[in-house]
C-alpha positions in Angstrom: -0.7 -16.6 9.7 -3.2 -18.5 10.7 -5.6 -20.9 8.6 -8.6 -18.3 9.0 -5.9 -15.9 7.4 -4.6 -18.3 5.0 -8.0 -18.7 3.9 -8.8 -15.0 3.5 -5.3 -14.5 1.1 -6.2 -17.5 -1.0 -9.5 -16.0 -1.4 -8.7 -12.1 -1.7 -5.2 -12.2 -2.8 -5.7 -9.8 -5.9 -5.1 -7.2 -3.8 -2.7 -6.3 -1.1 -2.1 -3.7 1.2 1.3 -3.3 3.5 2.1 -0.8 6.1 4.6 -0.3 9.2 3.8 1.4 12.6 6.5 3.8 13.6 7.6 4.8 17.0 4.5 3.4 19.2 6.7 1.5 21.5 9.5 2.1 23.8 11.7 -0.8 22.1 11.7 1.0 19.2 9.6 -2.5 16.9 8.2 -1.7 14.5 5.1 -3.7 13.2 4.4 -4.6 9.9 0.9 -5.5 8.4 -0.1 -7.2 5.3 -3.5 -7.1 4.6 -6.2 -8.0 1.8 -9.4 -6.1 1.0 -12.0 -8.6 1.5 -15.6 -8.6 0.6 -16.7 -5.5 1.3 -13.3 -3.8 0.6 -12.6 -3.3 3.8 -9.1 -4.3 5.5 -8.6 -7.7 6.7 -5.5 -8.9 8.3 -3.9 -11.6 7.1 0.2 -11.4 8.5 1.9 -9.1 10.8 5.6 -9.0 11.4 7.3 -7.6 14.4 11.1 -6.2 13.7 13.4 -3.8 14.8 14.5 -3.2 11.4 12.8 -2.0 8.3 15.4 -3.2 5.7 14.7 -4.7 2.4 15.7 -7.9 4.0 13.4 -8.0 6.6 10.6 -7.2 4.2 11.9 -9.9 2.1 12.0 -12.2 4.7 8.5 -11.5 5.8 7.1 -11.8 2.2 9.1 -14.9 1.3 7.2 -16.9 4.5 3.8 -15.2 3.4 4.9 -16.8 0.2 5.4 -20.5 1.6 2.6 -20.6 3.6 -0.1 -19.4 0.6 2.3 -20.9 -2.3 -0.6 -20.8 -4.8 -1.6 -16.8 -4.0 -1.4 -14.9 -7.2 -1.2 -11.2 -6.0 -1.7 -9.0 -8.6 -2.0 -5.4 -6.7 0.0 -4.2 -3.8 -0.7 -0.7 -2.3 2.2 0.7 0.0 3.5 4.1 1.3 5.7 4.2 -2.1 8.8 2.7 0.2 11.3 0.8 -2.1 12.3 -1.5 0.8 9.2 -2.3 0.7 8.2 -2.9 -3.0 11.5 -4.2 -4.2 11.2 -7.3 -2.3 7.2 -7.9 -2.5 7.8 -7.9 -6.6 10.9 -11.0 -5.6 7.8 -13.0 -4.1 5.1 -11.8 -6.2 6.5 -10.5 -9.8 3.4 -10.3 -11.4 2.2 -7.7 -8.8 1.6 -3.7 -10.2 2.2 -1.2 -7.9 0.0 2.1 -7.8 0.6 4.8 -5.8 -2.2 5.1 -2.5 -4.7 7.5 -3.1 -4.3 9.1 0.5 -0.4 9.2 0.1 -0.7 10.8 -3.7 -3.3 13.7 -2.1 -0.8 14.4 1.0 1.9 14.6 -1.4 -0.1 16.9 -3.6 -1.5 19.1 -0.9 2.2 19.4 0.7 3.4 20.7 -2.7 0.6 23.0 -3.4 1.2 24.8 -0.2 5.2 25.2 -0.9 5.0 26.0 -4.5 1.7 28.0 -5.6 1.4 31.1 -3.1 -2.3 32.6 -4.2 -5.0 30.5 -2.5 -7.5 30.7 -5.3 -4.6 29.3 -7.7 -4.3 26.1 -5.1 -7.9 25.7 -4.7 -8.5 25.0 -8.5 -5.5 23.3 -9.2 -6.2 20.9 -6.4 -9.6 20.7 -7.5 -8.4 19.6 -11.1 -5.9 17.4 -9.2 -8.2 15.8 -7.8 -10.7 15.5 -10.6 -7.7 13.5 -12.4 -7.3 11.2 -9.3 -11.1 10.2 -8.8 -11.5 9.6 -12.7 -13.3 6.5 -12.9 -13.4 6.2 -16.7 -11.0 7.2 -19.7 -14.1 9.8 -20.9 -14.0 11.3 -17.3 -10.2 11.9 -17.1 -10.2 13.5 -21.1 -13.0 15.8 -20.0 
């Protein structure tokens, strides 16, 4: 992490955002990126790792130095795929951290179940349309309507 970085996590360290790559190499790494949403809410980079492993102790690892190098960082949000190797050891670093399901991973999972479960396409077009009615709920008086 640099000091650029550094400075972007102390500054934008309410929220978090970790993903992997997954088979774009020929060595089989895998790289992991930690990012914060910064002023626009747009991804910026603040860590990578490079591993060959994906294991909670990697992850731990990886959040643990994150954690020395921005000590006073107070992460309060961290957005994932939903991959407990990946959340078990971010809440070790960061145990005041919530973690909400990602909007894009929630609609993939919805749309994939849809699909299997509910055969007559009108049915899935207004379920998924109150699904996602539910989802993009901004306010309490939104989601009760």
């Amino acid at each position: 992490m640099t000091d650029f970085q550094a400075t972007l996590f102390r500054k934008f360290s309410n929220l978090v955002c970790v993903d992997s790559t997954h088979k774009t190499n020929e060595y089989g790494y895998k790289l992991i990126t930690f990012l914060v949403a910064g002023d626009f809410h747009n991804g910026q980079p603040v860590a990578w790792a490079i591993t060959d492993t994906e294991d909670t102790s990697a992850y731990s690892e990886f959040f643990k130095a994150i954690k020395v190098r921005v000590p006073e960082s107070d992460v309060r949000i961290i957005m994932t795929d939903d991959d407990p190797t990946v959340i078990q050891p971010f809440l070790e670093s960061y145990p005041n951290a919530v973690h909400p399901l990602c909007r894009w991973h929630v609609d993939r999972a919805w749309q994939k179940n849809l699909f299997a479960l509910v055969h007559e396409i009108n049915h899935k077009a207004e379920i998924y349309q109150y699904l996602w009615m539910l989802m993009t709920a901004d306010d309490c008086h939104k989601f009760q309507d």
